[in-house]
DRENPA-3360 file (N, C-alpha, C; in nm, 2 decimals, always signed):
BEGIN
1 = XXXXXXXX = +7.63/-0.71/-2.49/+7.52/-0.64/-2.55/+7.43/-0.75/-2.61 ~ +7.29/-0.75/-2.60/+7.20/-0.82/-2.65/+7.18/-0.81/-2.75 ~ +7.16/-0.91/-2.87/+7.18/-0.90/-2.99/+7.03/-0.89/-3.03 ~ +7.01/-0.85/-3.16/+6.85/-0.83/-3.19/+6.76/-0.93/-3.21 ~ +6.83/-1.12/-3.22/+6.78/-1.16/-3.25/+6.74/-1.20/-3.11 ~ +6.78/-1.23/-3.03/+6.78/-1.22/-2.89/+6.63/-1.17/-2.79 ~ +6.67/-1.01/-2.87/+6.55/-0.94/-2.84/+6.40/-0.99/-2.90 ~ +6.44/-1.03/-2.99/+6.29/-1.05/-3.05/+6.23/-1.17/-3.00;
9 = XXXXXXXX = +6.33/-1.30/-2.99/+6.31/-1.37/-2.96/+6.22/-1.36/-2.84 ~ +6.27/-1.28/-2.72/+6.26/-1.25/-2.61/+6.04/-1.17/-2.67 ~ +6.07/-1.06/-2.70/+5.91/-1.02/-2.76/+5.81/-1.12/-2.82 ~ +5.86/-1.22/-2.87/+5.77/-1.31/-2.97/+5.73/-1.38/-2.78 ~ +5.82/-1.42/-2.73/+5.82/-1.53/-2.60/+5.69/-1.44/-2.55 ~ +5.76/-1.34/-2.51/+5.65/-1.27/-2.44/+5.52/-1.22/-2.46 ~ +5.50/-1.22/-2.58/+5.37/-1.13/-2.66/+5.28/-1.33/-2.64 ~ +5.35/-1.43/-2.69/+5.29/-1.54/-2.68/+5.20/-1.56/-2.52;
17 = XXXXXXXX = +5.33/-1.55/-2.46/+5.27/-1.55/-2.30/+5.16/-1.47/-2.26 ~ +5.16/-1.33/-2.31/+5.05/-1.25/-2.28/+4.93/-1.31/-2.36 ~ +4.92/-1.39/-2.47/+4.84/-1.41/-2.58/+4.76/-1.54/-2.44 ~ +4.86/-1.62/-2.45/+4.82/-1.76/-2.34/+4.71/-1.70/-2.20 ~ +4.80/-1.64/-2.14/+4.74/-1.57/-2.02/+4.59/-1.51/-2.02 ~ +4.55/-1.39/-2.14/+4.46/-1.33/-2.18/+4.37/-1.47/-2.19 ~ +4.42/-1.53/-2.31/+4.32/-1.66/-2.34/+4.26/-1.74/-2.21 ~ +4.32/-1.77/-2.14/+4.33/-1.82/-1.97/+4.25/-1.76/-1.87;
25 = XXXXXXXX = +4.25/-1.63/-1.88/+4.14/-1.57/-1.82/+4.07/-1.53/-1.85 ~ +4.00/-1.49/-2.00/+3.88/-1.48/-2.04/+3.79/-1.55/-1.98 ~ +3.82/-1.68/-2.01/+3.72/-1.78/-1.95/+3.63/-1.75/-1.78 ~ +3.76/-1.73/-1.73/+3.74/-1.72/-1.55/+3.67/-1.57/-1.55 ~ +3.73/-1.46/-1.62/+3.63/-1.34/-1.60/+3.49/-1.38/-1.65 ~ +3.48/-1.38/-1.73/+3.33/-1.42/-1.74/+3.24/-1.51/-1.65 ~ +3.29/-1.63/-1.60/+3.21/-1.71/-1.54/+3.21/-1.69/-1.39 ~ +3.35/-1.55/-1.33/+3.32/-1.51/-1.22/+3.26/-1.33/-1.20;
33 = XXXXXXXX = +3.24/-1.29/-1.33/+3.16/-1.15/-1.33/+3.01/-1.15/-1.31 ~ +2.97/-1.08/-1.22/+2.84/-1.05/-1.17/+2.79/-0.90/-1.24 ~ +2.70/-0.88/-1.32/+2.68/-0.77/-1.34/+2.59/-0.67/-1.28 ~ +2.62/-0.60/-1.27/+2.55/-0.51/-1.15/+2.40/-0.53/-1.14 ~ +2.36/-0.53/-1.03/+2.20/-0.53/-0.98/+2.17/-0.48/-0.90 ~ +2.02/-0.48/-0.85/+1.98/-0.43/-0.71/+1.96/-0.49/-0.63 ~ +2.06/-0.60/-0.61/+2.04/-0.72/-0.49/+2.20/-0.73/-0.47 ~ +2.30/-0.62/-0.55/+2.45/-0.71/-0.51/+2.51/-0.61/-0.39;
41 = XXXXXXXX = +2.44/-0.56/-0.32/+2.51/-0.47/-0.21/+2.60/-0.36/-0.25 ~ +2.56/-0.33/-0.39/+2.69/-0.23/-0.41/+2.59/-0.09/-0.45 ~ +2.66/+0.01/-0.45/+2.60/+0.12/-0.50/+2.71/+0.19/-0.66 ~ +2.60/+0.11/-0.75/+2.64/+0.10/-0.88/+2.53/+0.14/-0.96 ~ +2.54/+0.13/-1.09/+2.47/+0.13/-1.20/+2.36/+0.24/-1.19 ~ +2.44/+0.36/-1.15/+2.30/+0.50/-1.12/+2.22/+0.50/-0.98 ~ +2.26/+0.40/-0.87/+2.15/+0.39/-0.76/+2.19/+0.52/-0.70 ~ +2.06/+0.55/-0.63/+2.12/+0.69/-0.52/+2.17/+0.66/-0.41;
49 = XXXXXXXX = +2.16/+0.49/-0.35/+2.22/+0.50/-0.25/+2.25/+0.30/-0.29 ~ +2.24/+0.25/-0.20/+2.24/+0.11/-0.22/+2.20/+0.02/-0.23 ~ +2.19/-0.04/-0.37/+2.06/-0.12/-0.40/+1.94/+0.00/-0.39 ~ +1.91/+0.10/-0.39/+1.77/+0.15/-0.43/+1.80/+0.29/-0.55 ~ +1.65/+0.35/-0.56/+1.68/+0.42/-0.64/+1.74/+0.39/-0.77 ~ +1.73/+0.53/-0.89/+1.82/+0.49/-1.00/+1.74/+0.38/-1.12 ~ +1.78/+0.27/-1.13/+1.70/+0.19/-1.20/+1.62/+0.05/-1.10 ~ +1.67/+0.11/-0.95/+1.58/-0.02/-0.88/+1.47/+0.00/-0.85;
57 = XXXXXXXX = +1.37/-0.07/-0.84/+1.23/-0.07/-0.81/+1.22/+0.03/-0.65 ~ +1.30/-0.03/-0.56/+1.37/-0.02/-0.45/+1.37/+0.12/-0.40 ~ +1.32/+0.21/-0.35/+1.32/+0.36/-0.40/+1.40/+0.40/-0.22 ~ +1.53/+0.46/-0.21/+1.59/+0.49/-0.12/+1.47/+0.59/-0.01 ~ +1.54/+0.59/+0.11/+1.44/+0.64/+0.23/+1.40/+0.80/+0.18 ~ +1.55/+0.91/+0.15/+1.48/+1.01/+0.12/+1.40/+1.03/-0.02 ~ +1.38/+0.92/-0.08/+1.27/+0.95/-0.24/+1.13/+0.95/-0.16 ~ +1.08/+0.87/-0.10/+0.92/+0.85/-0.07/+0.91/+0.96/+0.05;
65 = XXXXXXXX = +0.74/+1.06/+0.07/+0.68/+1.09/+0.11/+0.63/+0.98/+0.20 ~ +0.60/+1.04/+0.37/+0.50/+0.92/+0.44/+0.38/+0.94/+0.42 ~ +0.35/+0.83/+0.44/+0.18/+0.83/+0.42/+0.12/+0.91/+0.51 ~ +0.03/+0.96/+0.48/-0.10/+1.05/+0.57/-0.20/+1.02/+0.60 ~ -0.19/+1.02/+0.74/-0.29/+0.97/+0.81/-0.39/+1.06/+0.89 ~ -0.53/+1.09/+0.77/-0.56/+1.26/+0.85/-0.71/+1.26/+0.92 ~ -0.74/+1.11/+0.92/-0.80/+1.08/+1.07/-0.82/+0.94/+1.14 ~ -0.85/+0.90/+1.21/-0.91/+0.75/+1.27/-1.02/+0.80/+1.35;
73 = XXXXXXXX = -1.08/+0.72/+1.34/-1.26/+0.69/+1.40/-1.26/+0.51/+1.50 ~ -1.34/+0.52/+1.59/-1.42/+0.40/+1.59/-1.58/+0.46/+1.57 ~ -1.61/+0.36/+1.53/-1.76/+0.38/+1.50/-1.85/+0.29/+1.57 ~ -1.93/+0.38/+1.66/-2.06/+0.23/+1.72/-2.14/+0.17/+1.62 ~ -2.13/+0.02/+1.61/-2.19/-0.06/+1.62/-2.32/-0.08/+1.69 ~ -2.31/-0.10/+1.78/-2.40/-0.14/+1.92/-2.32/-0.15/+2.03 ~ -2.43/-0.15/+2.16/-2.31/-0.09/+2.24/-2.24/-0.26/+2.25 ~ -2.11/-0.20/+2.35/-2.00/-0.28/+2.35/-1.94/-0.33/+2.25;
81 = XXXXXXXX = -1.99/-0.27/+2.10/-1.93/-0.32/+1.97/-1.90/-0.26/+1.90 ~ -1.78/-0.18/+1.81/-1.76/-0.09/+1.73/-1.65/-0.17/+1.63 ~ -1.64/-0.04/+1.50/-1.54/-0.09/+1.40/-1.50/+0.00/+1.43 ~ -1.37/+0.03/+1.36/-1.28/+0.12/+1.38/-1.19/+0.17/+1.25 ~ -1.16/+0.30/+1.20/-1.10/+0.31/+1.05/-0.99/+0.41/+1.06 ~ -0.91/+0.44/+0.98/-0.81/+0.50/+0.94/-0.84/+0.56/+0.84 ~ -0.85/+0.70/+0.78/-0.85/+0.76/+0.63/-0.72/+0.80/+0.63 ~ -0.65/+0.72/+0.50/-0.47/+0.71/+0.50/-0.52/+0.78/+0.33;
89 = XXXXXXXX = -0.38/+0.86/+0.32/-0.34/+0.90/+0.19/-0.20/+0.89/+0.17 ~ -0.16/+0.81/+0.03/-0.03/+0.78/-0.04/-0.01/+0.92/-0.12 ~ +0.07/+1.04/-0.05/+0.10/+1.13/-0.15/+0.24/+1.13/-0.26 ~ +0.28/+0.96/-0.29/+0.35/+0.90/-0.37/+0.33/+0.91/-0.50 ~ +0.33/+0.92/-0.62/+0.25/+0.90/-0.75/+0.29/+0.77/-0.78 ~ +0.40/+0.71/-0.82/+0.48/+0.59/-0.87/+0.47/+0.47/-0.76 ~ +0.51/+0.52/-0.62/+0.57/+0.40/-0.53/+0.48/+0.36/-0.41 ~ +0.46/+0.28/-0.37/+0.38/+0.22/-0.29/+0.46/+0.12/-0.18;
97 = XXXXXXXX = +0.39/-0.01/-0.12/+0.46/-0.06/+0.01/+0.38/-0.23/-0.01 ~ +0.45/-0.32/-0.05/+0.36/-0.42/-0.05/+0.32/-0.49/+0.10 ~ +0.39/-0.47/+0.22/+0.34/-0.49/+0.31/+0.36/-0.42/+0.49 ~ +0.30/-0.38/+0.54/+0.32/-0.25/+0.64/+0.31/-0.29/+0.75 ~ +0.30/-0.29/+0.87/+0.23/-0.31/+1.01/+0.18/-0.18/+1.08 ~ +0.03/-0.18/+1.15/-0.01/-0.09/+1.20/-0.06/-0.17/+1.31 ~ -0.15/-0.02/+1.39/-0.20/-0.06/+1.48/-0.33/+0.04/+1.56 ~ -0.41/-0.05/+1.58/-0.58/+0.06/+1.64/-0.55/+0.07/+1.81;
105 = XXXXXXXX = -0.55/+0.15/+1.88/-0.58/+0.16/+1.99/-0.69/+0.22/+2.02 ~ -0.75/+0.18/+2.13/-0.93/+0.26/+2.16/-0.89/+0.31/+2.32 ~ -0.91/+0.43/+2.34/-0.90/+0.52/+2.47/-1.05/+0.55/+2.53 ~ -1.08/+0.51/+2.66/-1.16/+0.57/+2.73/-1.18/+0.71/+2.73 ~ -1.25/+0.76/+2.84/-1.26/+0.94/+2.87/-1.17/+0.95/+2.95 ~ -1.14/+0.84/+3.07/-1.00/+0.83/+3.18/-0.88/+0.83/+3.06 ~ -0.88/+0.82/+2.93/-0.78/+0.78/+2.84/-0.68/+0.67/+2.87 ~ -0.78/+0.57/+2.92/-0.69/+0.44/+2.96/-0.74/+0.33/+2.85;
113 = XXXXXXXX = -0.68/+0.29/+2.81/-0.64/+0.16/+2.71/-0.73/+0.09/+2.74 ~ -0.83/+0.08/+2.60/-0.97/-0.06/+2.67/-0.93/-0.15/+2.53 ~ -0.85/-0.13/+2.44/-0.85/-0.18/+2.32/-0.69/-0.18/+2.22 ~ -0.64/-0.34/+2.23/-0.52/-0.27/+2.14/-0.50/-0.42/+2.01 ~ -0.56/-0.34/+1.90/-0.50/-0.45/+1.72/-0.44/-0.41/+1.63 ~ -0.35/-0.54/+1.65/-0.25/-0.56/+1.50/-0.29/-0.59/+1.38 ~ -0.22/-0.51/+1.29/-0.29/-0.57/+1.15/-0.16/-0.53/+1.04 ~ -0.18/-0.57/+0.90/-0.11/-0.54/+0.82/-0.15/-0.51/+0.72;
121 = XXXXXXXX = -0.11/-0.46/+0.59/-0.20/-0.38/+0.52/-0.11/-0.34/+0.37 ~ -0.15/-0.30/+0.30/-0.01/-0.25/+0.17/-0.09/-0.10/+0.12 ~ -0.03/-0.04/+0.09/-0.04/+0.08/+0.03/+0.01/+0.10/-0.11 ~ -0.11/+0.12/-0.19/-0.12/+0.17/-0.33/-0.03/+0.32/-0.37 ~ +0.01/+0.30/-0.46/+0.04/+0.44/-0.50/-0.06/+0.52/-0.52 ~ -0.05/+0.66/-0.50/-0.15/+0.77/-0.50/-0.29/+0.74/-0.49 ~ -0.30/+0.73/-0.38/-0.42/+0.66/-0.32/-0.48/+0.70/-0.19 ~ -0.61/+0.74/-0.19/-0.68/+0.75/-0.06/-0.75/+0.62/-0.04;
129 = XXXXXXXX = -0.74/+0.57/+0.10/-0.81/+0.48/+0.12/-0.83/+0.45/+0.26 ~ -0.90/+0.36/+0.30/-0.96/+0.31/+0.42/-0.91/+0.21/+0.47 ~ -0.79/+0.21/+0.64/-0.76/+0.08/+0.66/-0.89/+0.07/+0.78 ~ -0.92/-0.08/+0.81/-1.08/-0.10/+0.88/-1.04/-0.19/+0.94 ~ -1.09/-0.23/+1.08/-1.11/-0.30/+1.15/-1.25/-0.33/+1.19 ~ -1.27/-0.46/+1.21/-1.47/-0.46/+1.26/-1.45/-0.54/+1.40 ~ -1.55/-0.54/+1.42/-1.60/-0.65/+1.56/-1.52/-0.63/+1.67 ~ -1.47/-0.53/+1.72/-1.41/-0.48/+1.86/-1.51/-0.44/+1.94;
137 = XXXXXXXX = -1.43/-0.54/+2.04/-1.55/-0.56/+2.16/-1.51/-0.46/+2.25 ~ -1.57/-0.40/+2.32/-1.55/-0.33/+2.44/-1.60/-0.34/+2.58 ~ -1.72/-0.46/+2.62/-1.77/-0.47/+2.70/-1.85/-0.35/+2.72 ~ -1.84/-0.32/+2.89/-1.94/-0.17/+2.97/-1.85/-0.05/+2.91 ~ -1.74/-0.06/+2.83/-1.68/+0.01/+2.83/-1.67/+0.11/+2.70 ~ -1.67/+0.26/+2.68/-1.68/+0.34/+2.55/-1.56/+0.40/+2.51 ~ -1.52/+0.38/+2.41/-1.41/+0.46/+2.33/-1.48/+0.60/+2.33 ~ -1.38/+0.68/+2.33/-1.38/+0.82/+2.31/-1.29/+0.85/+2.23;
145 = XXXXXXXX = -1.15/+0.79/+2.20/-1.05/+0.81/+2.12/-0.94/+0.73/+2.06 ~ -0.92/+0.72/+1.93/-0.89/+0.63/+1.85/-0.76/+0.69/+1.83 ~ -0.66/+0.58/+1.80/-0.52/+0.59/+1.78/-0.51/+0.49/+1.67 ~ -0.46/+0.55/+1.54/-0.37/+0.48/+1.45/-0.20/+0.51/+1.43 ~ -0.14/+0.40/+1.40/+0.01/+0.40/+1.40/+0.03/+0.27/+1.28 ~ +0.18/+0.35/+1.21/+0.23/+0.22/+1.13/+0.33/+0.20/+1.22 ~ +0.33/+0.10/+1.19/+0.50/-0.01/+1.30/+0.62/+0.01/+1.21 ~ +0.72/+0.01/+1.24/+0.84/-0.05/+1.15/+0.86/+0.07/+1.04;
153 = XXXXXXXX = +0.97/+0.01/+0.95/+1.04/+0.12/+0.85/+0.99/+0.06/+0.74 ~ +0.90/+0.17/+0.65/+0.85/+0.12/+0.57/+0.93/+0.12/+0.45 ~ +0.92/+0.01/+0.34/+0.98/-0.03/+0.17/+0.93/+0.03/+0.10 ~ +0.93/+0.12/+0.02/+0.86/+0.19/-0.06/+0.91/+0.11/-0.23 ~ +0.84/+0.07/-0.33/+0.88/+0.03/-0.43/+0.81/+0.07/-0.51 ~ +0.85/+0.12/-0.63/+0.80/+0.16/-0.79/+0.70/+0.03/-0.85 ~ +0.77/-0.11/-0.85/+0.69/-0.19/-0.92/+0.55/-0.28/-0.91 ~ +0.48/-0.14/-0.89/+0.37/-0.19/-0.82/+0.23/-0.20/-0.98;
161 = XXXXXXXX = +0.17/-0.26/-0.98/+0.05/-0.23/-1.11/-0.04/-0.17/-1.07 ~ -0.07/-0.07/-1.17/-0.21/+0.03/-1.11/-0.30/+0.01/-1.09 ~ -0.39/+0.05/-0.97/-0.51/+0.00/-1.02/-0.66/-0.01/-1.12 ~ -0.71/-0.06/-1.09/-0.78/-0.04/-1.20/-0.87/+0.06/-1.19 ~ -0.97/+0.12/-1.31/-1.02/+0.22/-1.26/-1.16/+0.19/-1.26 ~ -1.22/+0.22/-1.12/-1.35/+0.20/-1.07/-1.44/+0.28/-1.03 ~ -1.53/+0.31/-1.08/-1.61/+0.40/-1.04/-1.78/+0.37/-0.97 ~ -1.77/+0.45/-0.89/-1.88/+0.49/-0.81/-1.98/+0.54/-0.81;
169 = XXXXXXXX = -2.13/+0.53/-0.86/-2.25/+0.61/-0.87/-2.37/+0.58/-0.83 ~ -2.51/+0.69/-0.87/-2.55/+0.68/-0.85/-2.63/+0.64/-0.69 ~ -2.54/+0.71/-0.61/-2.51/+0.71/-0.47/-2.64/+0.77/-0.41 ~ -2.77/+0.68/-0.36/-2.86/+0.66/-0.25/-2.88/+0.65/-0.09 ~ -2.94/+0.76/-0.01/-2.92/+0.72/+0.12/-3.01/+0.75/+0.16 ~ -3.06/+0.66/+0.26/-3.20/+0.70/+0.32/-3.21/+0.61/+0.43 ~ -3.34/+0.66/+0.45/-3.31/+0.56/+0.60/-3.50/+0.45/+0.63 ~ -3.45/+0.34/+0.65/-3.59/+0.23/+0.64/-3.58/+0.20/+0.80;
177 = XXXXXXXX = -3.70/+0.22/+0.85/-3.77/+0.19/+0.97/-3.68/+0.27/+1.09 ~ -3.58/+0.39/+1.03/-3.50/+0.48/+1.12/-3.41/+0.44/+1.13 ~ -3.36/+0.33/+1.05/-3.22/+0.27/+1.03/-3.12/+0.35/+0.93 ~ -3.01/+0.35/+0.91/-2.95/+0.38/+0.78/-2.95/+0.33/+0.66 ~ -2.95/+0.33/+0.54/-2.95/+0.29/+0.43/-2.89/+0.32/+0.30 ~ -2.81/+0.24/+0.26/-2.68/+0.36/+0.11/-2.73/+0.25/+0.01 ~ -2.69/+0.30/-0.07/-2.69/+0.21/-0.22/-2.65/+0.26/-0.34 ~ -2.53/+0.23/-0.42/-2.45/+0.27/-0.50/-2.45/+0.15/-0.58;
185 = XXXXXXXX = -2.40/+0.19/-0.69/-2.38/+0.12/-0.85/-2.21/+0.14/-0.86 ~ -2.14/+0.02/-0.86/-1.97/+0.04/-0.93/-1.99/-0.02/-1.02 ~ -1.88/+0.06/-1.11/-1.88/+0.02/-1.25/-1.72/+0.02/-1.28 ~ -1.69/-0.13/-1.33/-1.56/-0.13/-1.39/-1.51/-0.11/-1.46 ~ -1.43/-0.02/-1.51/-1.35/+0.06/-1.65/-1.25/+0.02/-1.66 ~ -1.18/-0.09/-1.60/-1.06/-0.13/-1.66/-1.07/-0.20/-1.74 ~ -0.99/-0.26/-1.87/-0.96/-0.37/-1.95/-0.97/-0.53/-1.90 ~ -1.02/-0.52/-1.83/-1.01/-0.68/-1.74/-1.11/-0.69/-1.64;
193 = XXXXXXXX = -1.17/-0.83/-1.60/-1.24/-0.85/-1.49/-1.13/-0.81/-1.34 ~ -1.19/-0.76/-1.25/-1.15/-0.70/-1.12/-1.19/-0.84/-1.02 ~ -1.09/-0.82/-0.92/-1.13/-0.94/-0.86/-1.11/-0.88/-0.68 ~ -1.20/-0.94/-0.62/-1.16/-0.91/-0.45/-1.11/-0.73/-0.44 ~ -1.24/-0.69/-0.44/-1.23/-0.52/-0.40/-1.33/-0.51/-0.27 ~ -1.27/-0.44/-0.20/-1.29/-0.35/-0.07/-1.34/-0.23/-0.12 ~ -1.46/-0.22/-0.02/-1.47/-0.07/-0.08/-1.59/-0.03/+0.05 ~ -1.50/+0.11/+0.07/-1.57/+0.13/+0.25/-1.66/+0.26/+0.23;
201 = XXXXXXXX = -1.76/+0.25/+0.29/-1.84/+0.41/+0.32/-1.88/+0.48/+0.43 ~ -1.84/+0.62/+0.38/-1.84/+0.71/+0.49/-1.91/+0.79/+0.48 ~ -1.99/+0.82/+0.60/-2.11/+0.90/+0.63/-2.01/+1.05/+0.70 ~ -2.08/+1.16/+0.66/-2.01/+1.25/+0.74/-2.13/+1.34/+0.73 ~ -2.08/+1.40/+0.87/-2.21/+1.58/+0.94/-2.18/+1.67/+0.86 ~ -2.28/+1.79/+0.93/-2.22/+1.90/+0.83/-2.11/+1.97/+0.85 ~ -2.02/+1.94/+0.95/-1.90/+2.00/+1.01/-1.77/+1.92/+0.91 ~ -1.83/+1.80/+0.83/-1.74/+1.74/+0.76/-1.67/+1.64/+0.85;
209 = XXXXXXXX = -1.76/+1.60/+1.02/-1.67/+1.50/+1.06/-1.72/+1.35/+1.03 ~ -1.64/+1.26/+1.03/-1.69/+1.14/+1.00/-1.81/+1.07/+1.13 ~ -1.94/+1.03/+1.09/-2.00/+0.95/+1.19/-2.03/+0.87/+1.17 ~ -2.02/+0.78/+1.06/-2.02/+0.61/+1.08/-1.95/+0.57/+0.93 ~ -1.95/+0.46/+0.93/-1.87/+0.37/+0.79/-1.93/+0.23/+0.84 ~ -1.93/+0.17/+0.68/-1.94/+0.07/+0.68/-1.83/-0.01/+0.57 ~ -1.83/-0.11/+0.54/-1.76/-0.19/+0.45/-1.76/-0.29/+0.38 ~ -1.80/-0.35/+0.27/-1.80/-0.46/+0.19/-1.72/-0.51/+0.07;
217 = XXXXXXXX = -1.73/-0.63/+0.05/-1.62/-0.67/-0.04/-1.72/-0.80/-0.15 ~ -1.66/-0.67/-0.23/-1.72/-0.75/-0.37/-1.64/-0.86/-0.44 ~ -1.65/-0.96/-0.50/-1.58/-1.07/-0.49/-1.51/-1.04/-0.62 ~ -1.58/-1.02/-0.71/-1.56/-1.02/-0.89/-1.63/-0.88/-0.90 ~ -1.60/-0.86/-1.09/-1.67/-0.75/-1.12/-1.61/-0.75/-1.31 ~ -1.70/-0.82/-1.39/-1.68/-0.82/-1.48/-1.61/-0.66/-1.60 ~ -1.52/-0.67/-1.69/-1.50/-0.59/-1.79/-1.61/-0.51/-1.83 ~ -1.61/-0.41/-1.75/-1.71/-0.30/-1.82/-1.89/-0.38/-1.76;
225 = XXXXXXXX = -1.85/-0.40/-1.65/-1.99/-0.46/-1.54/-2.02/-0.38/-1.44 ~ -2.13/-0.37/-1.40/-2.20/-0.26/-1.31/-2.22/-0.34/-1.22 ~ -2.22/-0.38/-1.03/-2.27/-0.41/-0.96/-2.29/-0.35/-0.88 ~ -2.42/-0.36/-0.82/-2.46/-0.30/-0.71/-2.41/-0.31/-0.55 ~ -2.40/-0.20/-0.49/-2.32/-0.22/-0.34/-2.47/-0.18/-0.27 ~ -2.48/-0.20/-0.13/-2.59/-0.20/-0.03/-2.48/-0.16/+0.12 ~ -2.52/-0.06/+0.17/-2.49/-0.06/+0.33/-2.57/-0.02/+0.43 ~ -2.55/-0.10/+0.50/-2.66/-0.09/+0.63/-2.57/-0.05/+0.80;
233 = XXXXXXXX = -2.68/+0.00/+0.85/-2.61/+0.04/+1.00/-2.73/-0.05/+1.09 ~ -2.69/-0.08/+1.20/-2.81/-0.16/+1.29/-2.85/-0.06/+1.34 ~ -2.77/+0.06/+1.41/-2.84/+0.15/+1.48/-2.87/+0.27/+1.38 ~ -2.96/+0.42/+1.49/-2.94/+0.52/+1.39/-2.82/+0.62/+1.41 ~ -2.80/+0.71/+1.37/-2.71/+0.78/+1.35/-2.74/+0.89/+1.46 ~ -2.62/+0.95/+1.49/-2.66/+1.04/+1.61/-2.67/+1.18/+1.55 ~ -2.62/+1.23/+1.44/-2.61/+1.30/+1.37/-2.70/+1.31/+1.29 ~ -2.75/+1.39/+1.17/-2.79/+1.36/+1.03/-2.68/+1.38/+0.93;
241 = XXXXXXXX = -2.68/+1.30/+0.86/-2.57/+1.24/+0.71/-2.59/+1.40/+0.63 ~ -2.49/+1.46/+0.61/-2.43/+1.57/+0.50/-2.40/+1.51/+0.40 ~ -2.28/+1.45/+0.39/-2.25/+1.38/+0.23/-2.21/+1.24/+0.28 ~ -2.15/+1.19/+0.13/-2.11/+1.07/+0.13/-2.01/+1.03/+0.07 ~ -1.87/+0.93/+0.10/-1.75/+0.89/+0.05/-1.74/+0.78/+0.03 ~ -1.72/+0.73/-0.11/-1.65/+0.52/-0.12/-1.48/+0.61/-0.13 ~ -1.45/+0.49/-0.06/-1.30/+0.44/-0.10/-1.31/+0.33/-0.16 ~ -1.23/+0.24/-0.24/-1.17/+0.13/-0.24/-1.04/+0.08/-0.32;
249 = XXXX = -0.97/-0.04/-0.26/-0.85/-0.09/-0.28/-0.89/-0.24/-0.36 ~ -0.81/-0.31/-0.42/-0.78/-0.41/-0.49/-0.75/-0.49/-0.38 ~ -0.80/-0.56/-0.30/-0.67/-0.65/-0.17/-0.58/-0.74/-0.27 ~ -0.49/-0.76/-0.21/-0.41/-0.89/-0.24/-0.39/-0.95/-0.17;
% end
């Protein structure tokens, strides 16, 4: 029979050893603990799926709506020369895509391929806007129909900064020597000078279809500054102009 002193002995031994041990790996848990994030491959800390959603910027495939894309145009230039546009809408409120791949195709009336560009592009949260292409050449040859497409699986992320808020007036159109002619006033309402804005216009019939755009890019735009926009067409319009649309985006 083990005697008590035995026993204790034996408890003191052991309670020391656990004391050592504990002390022993403190150290090592700490300096090999990773605490959870949105970069450690795990599906932890509230994500809905892995690394996204939850508290990550990162927003899983079924959180985001796709973008809408509810027309493309090319627009003559002159002949053998047109631009070409996309009217895209982010029906996202929070999340956006900092960088995308698309693509313009231009179809004949035989619907044979006279035209095919890559581009890339980012999408704003809740945002209508204009993706544009210019200076497509076509030779003897005429588009009749425009194809837009995004490429690839798009990133959708929350941590995007809003844009600023810009507004548009005072909107003028007429036409000099039978040319077209627009002129508008933006005015910056954000807290801060704006820098490198796009900002496209669209002419539409009275059917509400689009028949020409143009586009320019304003370089700066001071805190609560008014600049003037100008757009011109070389030719005239086949149509006559019903209303009028700006978009514009912040580029980065």
């Amino acid at each position: 029979m083990v005697s008590w002193s035995t026993r204790r002995k034996s408890i003191y031994i052991g309670g020391t050893l656990l004391v050592f041990l504990f002390a022993l790996a403190l150290p090592l848990w700490y300096v090999s603990y990773e605490a959870p994030s949105c970069q450690d491959g795990f599906k932890n800390q509230g994500e809905l799926g892995t690394d996204c959603g939850g508290p990550c910027s990162l927003l899983c495939k079924a959180q985001a709506l796709s973008p809408i894309v509810h027309w493309q145009r090319a627009f003559k230039v002159k002949d053998g020369l047109y631009n070409v546009m996309s009217y895209v809408e982010n029906p996202n409120l929070d999340s956006g895509i900092e960088k995308i791949s698309y693509r313009f195709k231009l179809y004949d009336s035989d619907n044979l391929l006279i035209y095919d560009r890559l581009g890339e592009t980012f999408i704003p949260p809740k945002k209508i806007f204009g993706i544009y292409e210019s200076n497509i050449t076509t030779g003897s040859r005429v588009p009749t129909r425009a194809l837009f497409e995004f490429l690839g699986t798009p990133v959708w992320k929350t941590d995007f900064i809003g844009e600023p808020v810009l507004v548009v007036s005072n909107k003028v159109f007429s036409e000099q020597d039978g040319l077209p002619y627009l002129t508008a006033l933006l005015e910056n309402r954000a807290g801060s000078p704006v820098y490198n804005i796009e900002v496209v216009a669209i002419l539409y019939d009275a059917l509400d279809n689009a028949i020409a755009s143009s586009r320019t890019i304003v370089d700066s735009i001071g805190k609560g500054a008014v600049t003037s926009l100008v757009f011109t067409w070389p030719t005239a319009l086949e149509k006559p102009m019903n209303r009028v649309e700006f978009t514009y985006r912040v580029l980065r």
